[in-house]
MARFI-144399 format. One line per 3 residues: their letters; for each residue x, y, z of N, C-alpha, C. Coordinates in steps of 0.02 Angstrom, whole numbers. Layout:
A> X,Y,Z,X,Y,Z,X,Y,Z; ...
//
This chain:
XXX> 10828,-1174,4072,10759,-1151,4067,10715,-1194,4112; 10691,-1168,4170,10632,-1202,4208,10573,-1211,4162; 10559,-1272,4190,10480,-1299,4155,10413,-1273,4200
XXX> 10357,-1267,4175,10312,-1213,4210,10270,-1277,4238; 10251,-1288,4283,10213,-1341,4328,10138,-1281,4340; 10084,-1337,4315,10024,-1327,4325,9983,-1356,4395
XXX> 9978,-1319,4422,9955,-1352,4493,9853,-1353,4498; 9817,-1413,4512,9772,-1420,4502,9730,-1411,4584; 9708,-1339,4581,9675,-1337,4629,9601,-1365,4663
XXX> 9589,-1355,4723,9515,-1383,4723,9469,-1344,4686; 9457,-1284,4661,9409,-1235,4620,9441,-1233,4560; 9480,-1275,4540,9502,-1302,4454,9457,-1333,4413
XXX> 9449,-1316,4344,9388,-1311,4304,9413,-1416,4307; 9467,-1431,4312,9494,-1501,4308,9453,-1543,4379; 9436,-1503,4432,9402,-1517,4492,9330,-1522,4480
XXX> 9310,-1482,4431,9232,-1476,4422,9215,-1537,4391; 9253,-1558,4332,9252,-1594,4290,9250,-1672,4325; 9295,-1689,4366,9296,-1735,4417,9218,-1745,4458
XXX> 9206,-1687,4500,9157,-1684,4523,9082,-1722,4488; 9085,-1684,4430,9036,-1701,4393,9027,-1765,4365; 9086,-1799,4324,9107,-1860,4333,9083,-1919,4369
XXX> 9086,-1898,4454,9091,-1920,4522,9007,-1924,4503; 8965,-1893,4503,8895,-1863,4506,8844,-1901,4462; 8884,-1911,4390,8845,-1946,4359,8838,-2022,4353
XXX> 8924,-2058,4399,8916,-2129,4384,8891,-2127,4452; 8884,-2068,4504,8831,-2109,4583,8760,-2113,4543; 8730,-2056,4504,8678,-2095,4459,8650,-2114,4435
XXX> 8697,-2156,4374,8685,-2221,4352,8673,-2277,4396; 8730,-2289,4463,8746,-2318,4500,8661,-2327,4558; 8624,-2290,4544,8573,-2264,4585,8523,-2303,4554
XXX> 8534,-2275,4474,8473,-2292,4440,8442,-2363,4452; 8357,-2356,4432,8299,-2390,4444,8315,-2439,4374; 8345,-2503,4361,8329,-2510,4305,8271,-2526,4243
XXX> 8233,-2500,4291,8139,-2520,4277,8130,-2434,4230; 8185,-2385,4248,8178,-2332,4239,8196,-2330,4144; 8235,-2371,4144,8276,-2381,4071,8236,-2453,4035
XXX> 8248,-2502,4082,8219,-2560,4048,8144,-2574,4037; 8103,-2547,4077,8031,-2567,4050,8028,-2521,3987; 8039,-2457,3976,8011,-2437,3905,8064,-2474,3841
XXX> 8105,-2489,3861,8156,-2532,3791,8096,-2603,3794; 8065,-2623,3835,8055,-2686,3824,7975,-2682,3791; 7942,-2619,3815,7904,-2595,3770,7890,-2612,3692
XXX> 7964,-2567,3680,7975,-2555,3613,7994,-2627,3592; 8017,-2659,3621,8041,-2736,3601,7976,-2771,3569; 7919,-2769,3617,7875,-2796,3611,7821,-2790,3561
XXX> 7841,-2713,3547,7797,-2688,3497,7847,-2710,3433; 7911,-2708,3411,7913,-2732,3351,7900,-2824,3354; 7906,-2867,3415,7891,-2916,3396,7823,-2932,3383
XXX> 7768,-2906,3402,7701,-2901,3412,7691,-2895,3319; 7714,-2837,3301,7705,-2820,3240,7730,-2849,3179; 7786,-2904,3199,7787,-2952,3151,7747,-3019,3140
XXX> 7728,-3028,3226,7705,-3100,3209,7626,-3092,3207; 7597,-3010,3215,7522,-3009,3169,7505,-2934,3142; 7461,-2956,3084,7476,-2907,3027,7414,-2873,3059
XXX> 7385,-2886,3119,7338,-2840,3160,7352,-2783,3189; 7398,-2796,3228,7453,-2775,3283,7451,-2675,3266; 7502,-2665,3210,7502,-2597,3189,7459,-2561,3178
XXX> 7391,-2580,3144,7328,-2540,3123,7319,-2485,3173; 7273,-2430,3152,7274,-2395,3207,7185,-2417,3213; 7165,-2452,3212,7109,-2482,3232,7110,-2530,3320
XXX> 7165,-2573,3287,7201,-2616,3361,7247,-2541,3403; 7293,-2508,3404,7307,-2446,3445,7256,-2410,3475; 7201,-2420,3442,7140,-2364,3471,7099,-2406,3534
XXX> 7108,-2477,3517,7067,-2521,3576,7125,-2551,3607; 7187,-2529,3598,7243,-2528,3659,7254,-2485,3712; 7205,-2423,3698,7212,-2358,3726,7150,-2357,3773
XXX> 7086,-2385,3733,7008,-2413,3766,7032,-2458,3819; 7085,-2524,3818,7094,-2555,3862,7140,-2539,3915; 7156,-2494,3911,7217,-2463,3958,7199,-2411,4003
XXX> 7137,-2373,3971,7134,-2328,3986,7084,-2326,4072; 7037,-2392,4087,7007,-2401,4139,7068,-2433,4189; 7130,-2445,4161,7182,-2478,4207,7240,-2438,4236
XXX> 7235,-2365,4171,7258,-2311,4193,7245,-2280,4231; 7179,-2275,4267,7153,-2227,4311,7163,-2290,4375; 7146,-2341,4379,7136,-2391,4444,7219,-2375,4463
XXX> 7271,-2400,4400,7361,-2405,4429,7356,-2309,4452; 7344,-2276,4424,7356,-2207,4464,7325,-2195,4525; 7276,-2232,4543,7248,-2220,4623,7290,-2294,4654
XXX> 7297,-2337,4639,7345,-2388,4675,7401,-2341,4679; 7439,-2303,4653,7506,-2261,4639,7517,-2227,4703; 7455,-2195,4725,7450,-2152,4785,7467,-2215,4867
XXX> 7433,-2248,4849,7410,-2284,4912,7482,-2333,4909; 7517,-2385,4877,7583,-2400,4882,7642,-2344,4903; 7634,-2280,4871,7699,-2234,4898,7677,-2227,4982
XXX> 7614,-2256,5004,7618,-2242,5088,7643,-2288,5110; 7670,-2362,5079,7686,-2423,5088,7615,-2495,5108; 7559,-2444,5088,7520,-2504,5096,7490,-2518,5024
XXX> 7427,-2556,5012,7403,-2572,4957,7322,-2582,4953; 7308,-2584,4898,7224,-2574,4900,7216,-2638,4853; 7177,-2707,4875,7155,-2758,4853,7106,-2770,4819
XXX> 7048,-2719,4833,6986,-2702,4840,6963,-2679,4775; 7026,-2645,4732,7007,-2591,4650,6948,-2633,4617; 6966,-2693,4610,6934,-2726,4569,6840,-2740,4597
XXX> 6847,-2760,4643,6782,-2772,4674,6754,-2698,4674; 6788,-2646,4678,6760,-2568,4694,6701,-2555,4611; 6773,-2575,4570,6731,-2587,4500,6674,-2603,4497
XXX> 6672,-2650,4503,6603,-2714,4488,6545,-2683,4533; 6557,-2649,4600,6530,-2608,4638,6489,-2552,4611; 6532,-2510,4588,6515,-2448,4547,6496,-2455,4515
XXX> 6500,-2506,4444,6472,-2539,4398,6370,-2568,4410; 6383,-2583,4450,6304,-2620,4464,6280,-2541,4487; 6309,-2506,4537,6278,-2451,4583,6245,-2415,4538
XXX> 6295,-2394,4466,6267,-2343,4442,6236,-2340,4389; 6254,-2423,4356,6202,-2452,4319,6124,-2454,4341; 6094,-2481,4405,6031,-2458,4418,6014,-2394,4448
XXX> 6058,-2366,4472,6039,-2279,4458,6007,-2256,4399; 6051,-2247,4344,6064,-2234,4284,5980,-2249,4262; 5952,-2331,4263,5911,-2361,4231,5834,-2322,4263
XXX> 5852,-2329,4321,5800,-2308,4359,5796,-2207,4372; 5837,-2193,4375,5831,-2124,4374,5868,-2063,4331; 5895,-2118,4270,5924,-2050,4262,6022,-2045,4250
XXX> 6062,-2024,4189,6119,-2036,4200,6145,-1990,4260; 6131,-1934,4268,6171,-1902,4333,6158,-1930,4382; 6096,-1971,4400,6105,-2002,4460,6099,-2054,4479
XXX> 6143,-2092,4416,6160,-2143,4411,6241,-2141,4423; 6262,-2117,4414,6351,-2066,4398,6376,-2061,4502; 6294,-2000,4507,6325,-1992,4584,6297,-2058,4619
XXX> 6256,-2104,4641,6256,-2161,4647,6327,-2197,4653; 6384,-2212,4580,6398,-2216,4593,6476,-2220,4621; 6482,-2152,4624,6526,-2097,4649,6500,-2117,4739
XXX> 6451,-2104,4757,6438,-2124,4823,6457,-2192,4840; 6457,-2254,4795,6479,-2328,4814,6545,-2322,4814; 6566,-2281,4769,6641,-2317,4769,6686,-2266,4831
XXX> 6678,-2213,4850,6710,-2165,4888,6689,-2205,4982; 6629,-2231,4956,6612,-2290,5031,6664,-2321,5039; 6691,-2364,4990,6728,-2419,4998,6792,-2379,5020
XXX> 6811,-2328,4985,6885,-2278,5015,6870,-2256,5097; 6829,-2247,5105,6799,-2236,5189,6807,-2276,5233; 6773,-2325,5213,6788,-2388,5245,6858,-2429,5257
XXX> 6889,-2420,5202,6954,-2454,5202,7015,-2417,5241; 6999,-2329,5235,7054,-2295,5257,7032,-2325,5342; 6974,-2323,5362,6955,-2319,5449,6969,-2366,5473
XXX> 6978,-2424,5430,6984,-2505,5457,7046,-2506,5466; 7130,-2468,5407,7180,-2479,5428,7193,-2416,5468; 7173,-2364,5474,7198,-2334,5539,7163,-2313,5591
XXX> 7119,-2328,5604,7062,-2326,5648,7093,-2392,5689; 7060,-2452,5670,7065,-2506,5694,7131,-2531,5695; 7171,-2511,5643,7254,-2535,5649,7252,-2612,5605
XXX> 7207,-2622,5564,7213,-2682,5524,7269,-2655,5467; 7301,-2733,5451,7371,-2717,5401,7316,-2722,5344; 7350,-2674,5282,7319,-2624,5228,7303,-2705,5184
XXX> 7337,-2755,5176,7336,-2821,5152,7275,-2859,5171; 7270,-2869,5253,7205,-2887,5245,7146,-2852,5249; 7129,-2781,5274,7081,-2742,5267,7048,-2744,5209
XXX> 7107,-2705,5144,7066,-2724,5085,7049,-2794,5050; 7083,-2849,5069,7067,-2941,5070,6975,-2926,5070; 6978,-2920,5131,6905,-2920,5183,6865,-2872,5137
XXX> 6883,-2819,5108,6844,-2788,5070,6836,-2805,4993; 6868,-2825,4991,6875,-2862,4913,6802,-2909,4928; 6823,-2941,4955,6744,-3001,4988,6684,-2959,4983
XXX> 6696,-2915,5018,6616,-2891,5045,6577,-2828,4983; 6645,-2798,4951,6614,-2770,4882,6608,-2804,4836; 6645,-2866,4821,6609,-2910,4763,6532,-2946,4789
XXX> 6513,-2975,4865,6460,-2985,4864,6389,-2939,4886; 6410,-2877,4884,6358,-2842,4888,6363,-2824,4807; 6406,-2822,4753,6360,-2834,4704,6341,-2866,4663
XXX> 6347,-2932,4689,6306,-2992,4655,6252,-2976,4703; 6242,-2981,4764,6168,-2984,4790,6142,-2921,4763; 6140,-2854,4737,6117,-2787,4740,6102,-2825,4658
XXX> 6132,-2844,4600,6131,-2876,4538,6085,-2935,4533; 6097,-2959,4587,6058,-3039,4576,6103,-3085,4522; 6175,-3077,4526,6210,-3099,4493,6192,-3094,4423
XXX> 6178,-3046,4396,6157,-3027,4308,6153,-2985,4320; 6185,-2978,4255,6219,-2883,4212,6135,-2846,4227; 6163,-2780,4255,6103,-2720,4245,6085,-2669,4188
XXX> 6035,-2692,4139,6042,-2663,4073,5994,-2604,4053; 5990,-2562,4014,5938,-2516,4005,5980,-2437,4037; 6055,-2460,4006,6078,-2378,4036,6073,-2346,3955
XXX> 6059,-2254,3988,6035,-2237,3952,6108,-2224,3878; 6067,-2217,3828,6118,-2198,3779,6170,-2157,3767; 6167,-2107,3805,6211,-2047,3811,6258,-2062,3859
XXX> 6242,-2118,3898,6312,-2139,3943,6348,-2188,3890; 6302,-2225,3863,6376,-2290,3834,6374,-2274,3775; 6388,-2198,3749,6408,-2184,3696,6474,-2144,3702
XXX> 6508,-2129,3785,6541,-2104,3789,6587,-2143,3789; 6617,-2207,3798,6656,-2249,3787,6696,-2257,3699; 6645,-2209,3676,6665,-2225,3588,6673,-2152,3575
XXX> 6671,-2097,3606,6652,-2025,3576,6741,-2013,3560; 6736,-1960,3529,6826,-1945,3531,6831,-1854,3536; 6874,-1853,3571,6882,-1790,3577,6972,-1764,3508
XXX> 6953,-1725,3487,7023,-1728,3424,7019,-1768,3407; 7002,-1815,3389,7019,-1898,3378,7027,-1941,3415; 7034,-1931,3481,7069,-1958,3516,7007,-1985,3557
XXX> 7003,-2054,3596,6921,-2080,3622,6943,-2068,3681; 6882,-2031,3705,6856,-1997,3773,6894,-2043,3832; 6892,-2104,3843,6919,-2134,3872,6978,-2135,3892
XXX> 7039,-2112,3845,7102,-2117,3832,7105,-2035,3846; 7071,-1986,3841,7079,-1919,3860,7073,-1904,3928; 7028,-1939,3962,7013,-1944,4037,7057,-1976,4082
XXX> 7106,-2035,4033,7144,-2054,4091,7215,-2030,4085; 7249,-1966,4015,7293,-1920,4017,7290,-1872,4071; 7216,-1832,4079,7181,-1784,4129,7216,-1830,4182
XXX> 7172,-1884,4224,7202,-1917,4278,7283,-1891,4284; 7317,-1945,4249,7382,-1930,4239,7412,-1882,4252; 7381,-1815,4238,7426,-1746,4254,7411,-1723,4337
XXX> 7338,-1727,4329,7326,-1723,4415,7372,-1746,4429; 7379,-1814,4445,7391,-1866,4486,7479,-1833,4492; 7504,-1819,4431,7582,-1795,4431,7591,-1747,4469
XXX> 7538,-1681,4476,7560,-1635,4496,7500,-1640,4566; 7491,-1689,4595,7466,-1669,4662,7539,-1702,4693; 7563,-1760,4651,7631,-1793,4695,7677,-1768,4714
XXX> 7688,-1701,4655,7752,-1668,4637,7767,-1606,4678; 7681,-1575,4667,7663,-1496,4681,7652,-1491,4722; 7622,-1539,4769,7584,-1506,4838,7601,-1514,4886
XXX> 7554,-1512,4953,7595,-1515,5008,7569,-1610,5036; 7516,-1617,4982,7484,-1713,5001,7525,-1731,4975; 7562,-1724,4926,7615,-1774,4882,7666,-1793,4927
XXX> 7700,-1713,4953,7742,-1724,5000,7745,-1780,5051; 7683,-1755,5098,7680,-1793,5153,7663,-1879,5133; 7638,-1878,5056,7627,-1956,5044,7695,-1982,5033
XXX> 7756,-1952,4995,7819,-1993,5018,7838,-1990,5077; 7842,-1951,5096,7867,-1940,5177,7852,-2001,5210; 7770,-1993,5202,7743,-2067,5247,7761,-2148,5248
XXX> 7764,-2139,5173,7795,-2204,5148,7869,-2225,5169; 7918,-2165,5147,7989,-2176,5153,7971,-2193,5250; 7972,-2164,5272,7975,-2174,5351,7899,-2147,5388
XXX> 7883,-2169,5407,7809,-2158,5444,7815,-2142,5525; 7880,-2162,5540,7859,-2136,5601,7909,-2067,5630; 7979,-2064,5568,8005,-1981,5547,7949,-1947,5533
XXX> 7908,-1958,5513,7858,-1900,5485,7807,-1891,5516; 7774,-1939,5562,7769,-1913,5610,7797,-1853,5676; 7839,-1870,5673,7896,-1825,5723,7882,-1768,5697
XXX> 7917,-1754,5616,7909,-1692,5590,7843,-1674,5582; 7801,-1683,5608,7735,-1632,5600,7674,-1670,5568; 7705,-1711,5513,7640,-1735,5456,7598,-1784,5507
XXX> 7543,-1757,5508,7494,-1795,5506,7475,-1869,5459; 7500,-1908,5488,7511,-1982,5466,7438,-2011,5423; 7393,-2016,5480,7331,-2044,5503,7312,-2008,5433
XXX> 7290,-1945,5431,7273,-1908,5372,7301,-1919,5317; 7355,-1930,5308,7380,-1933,5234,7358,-1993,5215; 7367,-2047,5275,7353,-2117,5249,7261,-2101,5216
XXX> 7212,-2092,5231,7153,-2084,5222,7141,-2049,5152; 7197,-1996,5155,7187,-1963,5092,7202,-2022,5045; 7270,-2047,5032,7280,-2100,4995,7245,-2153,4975
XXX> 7184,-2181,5033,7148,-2234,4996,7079,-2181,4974; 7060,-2122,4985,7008,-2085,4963,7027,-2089,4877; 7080,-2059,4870,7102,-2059,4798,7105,-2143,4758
XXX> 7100,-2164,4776,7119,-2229,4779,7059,-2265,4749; 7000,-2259,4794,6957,-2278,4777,6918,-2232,4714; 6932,-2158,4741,6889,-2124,4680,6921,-2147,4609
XXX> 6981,-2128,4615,7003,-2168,4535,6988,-2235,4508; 6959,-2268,4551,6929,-2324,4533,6851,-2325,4536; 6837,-2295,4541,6773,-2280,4520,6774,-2256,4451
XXX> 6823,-2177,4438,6811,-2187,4372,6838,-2228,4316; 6873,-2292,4334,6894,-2360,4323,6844,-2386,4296; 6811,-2390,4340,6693,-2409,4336,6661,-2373,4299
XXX> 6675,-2313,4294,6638,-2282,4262,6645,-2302,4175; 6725,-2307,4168,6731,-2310,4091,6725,-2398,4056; 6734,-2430,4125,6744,-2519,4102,6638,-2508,4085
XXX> 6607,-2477,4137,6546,-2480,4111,6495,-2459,4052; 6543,-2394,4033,6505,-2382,3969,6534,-2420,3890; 6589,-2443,3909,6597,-2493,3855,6588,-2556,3867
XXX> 6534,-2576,3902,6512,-2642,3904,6416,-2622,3897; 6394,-2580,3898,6352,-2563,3930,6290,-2572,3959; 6339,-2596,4014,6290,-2643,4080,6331,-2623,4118
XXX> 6283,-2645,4179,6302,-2651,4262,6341,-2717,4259; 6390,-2739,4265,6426,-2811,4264,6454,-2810,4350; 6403,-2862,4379,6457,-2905,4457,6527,-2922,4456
XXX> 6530,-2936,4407,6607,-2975,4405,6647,-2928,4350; 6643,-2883,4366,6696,-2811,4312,6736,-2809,4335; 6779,-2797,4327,6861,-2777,4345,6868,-2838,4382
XXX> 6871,-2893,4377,6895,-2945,4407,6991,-2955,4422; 7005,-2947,4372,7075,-2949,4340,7137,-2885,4371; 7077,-2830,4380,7116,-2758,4379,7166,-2759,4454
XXX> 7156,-2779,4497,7199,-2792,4584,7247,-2806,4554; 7247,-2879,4525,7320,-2900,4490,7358,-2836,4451; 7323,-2840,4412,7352,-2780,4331,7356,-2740,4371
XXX> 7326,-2694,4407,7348,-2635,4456,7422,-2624,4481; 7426,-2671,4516,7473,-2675,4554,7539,-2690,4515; 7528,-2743,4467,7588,-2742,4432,7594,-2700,4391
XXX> 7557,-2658,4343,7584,-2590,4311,7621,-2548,4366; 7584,-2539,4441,7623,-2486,4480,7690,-2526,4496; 7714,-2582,4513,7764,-2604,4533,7836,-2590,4478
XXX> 7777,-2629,4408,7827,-2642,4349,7848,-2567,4331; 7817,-2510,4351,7848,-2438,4328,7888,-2407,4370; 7914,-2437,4440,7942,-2438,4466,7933,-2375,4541
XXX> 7885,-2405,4561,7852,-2387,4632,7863,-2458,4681; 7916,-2422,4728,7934,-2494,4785,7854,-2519,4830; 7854,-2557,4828,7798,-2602,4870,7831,-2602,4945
XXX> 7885,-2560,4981,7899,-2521,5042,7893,-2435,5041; 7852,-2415,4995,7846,-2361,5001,7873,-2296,4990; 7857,-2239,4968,7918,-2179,4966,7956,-2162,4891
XXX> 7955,-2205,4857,7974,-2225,4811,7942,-2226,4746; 7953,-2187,4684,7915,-2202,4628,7894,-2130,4588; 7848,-2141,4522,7838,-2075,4512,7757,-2109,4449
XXX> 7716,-2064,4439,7671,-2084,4419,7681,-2096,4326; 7740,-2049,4309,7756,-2052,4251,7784,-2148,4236; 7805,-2146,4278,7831,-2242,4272,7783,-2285,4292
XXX> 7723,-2258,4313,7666,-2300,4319,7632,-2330,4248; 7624,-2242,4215,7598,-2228,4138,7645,-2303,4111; 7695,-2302,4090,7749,-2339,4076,7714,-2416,4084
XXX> 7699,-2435,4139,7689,-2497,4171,7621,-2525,4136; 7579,-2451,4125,7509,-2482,4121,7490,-2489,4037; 7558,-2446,4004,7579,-2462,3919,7603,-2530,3911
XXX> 7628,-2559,3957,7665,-2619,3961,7630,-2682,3956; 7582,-2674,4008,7512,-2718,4023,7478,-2736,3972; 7451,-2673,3949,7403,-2658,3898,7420,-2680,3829
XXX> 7503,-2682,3827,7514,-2701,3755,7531,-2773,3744; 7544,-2796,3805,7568,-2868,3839,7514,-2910,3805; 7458,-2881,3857,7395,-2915,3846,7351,-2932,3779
XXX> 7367,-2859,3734,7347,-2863,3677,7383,-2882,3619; 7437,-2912,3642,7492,-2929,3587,7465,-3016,3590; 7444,-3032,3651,7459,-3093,3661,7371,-3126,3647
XXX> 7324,-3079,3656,7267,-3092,3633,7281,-3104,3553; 7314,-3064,3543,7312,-3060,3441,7341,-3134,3421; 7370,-3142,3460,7417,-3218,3443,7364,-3285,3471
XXX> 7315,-3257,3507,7281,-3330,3522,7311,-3372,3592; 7334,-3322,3626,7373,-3354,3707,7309,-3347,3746; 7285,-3392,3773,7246,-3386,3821,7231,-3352,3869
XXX> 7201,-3313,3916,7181,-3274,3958,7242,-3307,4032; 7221,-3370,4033,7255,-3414,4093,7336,-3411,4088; 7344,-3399,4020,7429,-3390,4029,7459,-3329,4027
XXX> 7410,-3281,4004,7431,-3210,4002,7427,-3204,4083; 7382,-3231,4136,7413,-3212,4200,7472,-3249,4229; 7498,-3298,4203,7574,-3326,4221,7615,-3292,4202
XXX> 7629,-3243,4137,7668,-3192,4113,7662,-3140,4162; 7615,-3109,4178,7617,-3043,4234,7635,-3066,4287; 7598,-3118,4305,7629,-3120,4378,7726,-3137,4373
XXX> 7736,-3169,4316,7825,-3196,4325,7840,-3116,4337; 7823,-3077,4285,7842,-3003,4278,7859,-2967,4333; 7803,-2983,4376,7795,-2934,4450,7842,-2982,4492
XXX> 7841,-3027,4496,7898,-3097,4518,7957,-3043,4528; 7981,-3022,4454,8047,-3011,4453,8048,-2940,4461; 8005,-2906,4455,8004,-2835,4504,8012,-2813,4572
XXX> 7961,-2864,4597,7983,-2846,4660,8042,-2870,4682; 8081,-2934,4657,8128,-2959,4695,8180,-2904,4679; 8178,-2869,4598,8233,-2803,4581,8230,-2751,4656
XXX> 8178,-2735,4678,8141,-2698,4726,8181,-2722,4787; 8168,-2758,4799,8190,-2801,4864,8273,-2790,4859; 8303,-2796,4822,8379,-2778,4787,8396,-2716,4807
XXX> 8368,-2657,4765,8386,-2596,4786,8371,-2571,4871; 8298,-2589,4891,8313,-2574,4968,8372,-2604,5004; 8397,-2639,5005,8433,-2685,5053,8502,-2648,5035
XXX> 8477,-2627,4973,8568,-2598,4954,8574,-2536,4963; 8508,-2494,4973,8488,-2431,5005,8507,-2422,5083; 8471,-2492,5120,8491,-2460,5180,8549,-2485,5203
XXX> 8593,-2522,5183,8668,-2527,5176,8696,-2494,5179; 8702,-2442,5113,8719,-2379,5122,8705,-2327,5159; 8655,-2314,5175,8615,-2257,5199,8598,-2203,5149
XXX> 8605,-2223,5079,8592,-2177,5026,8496,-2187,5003; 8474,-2153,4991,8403,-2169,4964,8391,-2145,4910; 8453,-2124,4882,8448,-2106,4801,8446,-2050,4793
//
């Protein structure tokens, strides 16, 4: 009696199976581990947070985790744009403090709408300015916005006279506390952001050309994209989301403050890094930004509850971003090794 031999062809359900196999450890093998590890460390943080203070859980402290996140959510989503071109915006923070004074004496002097467009007009300056300086003039995106960081923090201490601008009207800094479902206006505005921001990256034809630009700038040139333009678009967005950065750090303080968003360049940048957007560009997604700027936000407020000082909570972020980018620095090198880009 012959024995029946099964022969395993290439279109064998045993071939598919392989294939697929093949497919899922390239990746794992691929994977971002910022993609897996920042939200576990999240969750880490939140049960340690919640043992060592009986503050921590309330939904009193969650609601002013969401207030504090939520002006850092909109600044890391316009940094989000301007890193996938491979450059960076220095400037968020000073744009703040900008918008902050601008539309604080608007506001006082004429009025909340035109106090609002005031300063919607300051902060979209500073995106004007910054896009023309790096591609106009060809200054690197590092020091352009440097130089602007300077010149928007002291135009608003001189426009301030270095003191808060007070007498905005009530119907603006009541929006910092209003809630929409329950949920405070603040924390609803920077979900809104969030979806834009997902589906201009995802959906359109600017998203496109903003990885394009980033991954290779001068392929995409070749292919058609208008470089020069996308870059401009990127710090336009850039800056406007930081304005409404300004807009919301201002109605929950409610004053014009010079020195607002002092902090946010740093925190910016490391929520976009730590969610895993390469600081070479091309790379990233705004959903892992969200991620980054939950991270920050709970970092910060875990460590306020405990009594850590302001001065050491920035030695923690910065180690953080330390070890991000160098992860960063890891995967490119092992990217273009291969010639795989994931």
């Amino acid at each position: 009696m012959r024995a029946t031999q099964t022969r395993v062809g290439p279109g064998s359900p045993s071939d598919a199976t392989v294939g697929t196999a093949n497919g899922v450890v390239r990746q794992l093998r691929n994977l971002d581990l910022r993609q897996v590890g920042l939200p576990l460390v999240v969750v880490a943080m939140i049960v340690v947070f919640s043992f060592r203070s009986d503050v921590f859980m309330t939904t009193t402290n969650f609601q002013n985790v969401g207030l504090q996140a939520a002006a850092l959510a909109c600044v890391a989503f316009g940094q989000t744009f301007v890193l996938l071109t491979a450059g960076i915006d220095l400037s968020v923070g000073s744009t703040v403090a900008l918008v902050s004074v601008v539309s604080a004496m608007g506001m006082r002097d004429h009025g909340m709408v035109v106090g609002v467009l005031f300063g919607l007009a300051a902060g979209l300056a500073v995106g004007v300015v910054n896009s023309l300086v790096i591609t106009r003039l060809r200054v690197a995106p590092f020091i352009a916005t440097l130089a602007m960081l300077s010149i928007a923090a002291g135009l608003a201490l001189n426009l301030s006279g270095g003191t808060p601008v007070v007498g905005l009207p009530s119907e603006f800094t009541s929006l910092a506390y209003r809630r929409v479902l329950g949920v405070p206006l603040p924390v609803v505005i920077a979900l809104l952001v969030l979806a834009i921001a997902y589906g201009v990256l995802r959906l359109t034809r600017l998203g496109r050309y903003i990885y394009a630009t980033g991954g290779n700038a001068e392929a995409a040139r070749l292919s058609g994209i208008n470089v020069r333009a996308t870059t401009v678009s990127a710090y336009m967005v850039c800056s406007l989301l930081a304005t409404f950065g300004g807009f919301i750090l201002t109605a929950r303080v409610a004053s014009g403050q010079p020195t607002l968003g002092g902090d946010l360049a740093l925190q910016s940048v490391a929520a976009v890094v730590l969610g895993g957007v390469s600081l070479f560009g091309g790379r990233g997604t705004v959903l892992g930004v969200a991620v980054g700027v939950i991270f920050v936000s709970i970092l910060t407020n875990g460590l306020n509850l405990l009594n850590v000082s302001s001065y050491t909570q920035l030695m923690v972020i910065g180690t953080a971003m330390i070890l991000a980018i160098a992860w960063d620095q890891y995967l490119s090198r092992k990217w273009r090794t291969r010639g795989d880009p994931g």
